[in-house]
N, C-alpha and C positions, 0 to 999 in steps of 0.2 A: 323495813322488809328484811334487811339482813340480819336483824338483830332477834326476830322472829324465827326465820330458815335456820339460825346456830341456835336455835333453841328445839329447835323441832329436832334437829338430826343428834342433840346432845340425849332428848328424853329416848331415840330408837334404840340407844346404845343400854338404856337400862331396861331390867328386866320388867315385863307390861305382864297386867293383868286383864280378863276380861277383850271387850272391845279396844281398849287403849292405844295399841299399835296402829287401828284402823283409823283415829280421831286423831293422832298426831299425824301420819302421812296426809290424810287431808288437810291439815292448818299446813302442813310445808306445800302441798300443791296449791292449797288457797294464795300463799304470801309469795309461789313466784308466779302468778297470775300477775298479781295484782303489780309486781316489782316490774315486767312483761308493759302492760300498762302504762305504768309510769314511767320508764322506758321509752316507749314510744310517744306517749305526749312530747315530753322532755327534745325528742328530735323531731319531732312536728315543730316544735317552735324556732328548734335552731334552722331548721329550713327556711324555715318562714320569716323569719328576721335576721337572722345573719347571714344571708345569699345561700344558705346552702350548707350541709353534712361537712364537720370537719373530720378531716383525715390524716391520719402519721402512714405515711408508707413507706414502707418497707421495699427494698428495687429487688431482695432475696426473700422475699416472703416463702414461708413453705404451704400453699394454698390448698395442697392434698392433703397433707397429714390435717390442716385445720377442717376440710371438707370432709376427709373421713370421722373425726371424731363427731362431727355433727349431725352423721347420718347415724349412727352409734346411739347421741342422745335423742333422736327422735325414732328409730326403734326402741329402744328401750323402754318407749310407751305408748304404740301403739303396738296393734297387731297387723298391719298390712307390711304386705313385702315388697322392699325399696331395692330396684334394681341399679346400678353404680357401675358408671366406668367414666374413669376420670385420669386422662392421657395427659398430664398437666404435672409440671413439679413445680418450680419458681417462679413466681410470677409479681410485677410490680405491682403493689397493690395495699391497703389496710386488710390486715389480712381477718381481724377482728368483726371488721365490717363488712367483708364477704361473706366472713360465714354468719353472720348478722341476715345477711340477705338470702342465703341459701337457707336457713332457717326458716325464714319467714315463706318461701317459696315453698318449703317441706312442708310447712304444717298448714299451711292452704291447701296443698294435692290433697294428704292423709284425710284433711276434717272433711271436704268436699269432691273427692275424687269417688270413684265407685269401687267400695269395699272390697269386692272380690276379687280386681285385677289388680296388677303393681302398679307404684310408681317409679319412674326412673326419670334419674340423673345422671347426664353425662356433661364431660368438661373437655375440651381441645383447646390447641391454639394453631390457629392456619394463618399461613401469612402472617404473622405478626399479630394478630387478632384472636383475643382469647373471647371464647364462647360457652357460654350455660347455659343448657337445658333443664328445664323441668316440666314434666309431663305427666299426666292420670288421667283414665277415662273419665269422658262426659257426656252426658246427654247432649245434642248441642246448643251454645251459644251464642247471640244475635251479637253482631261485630258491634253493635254501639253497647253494648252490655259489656263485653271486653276490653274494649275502650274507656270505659266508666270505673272499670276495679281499678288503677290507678289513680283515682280520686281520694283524698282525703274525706275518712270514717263511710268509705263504701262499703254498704252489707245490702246482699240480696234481702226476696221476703222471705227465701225460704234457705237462706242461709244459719248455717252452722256453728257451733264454737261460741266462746263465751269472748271473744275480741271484740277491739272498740271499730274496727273497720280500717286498722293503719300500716298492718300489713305489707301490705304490697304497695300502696303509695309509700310509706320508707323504704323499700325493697327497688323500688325506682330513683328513690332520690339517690341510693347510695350508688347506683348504676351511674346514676348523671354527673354524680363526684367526683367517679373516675373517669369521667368524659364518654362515657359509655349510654346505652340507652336500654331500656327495659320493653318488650312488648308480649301481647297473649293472642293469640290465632287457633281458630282450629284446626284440626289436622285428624283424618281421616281416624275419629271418633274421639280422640284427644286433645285434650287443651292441653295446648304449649308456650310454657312461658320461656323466652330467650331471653338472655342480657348477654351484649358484645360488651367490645371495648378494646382498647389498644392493651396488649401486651406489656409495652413499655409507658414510662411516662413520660410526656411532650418534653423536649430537652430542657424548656425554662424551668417547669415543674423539676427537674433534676438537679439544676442548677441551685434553687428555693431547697430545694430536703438539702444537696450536698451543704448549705452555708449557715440551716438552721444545726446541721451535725458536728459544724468545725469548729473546736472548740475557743474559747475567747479569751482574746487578748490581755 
């Protein structure tokens, strides 16, 4: 897949004739579907057999700058407007894999949220407890239905996007990694998906990063 995506963005750089330009953007949209995909299998199975999402964290993570750039690339392609406020700078955390998750959270709003209103994301930490929001209008839906989309390869019938259904069941697990929890409620026409979690990490987990850091004897 990568070897494909450095092929696509080498042929944009030269000059195209005809359709050309249109036929290579889609082979690099097509190969990071598909990279998207195998991606997520890939962490479906680490969940599933090795207890769970591995994580490098970072206790200085810059969780903004990595959240802003992600709302960045997911404008970039669509055309709905992502509204953003995000009260947060360092936070303990993979920061990789947050925005992993805030990702996956975005492109569920944009593919199935209703066109014409925004979506918005906001991030705090209260009490020691960091919080994200993500929200987009919806028509509503039935609480065991919302309970269901964190199900491994859950897609509605009348669901959207060209995904395998793993979404937001990854977008949980990585909530749970960090000792955190993932849920979806509606709210006064909005579906809202929350993920807490501690701000810091449990002191033993500090202890574990400090002595996998120190270097060896």
């Amino acid at each position: 897949m990568q070897a494909i995506q450095a092929g696509a963005r080498l042929l944009e750089r030269e000059p195209q004739r005809n359709n050309a330009a249109t036929i290579i953007r889609q082979i690099g949209d097509s190969a990071r579907r598909m990279e998207t995909m195998i991606r997520d299998l890939l962490d479906l199975t680490m969940s599933r057999l090795d207890g769970g999402l591995p994580l490098e964290r970072d206790p200085e993570a810059d969780l903004r700058s990595e959240f802003e750039q992600v709302v960045a690339e997911i404008e970039a392609v669509t055309p709905r407007a992502i509204h953003v406020d995000l009260a947060i700078a360092r936070i303990d955390c993979d920061r990789a894999r947050m925005g992993q998750l805030l990702s996956n959270l975005l492109s569920n709003a944009v593919t199935h949220g209703s066109p014409d209103l925004p979506v918005r994301v906001e991030a705090r930490v209260l009490d020691r407890i960091f919080q994200l929001t993500v929200s987009n209008a919806s028509a509503p839906i039935p609480a065991a239905v919302l309970h269901g989309l964190f199900q491994p390869f859950s897609r509605g019938k009348d669901s959207k996007g060209s995904g395998i259904g793993l979404g937001l069941y990854i977008a949980s697990e990585i909530a749970r990694a960090h000792g955190g929890h993932l849920t979806a409620e509606m709210r006064s026409g909005n579906v809202v998906f929350t993920m807490t979690m501690p701000a810091a990490a449990p002191a033993e987990e500090q202890r574990r990063i400090a002595r996998s850091a120190a270097p060896k004897a």
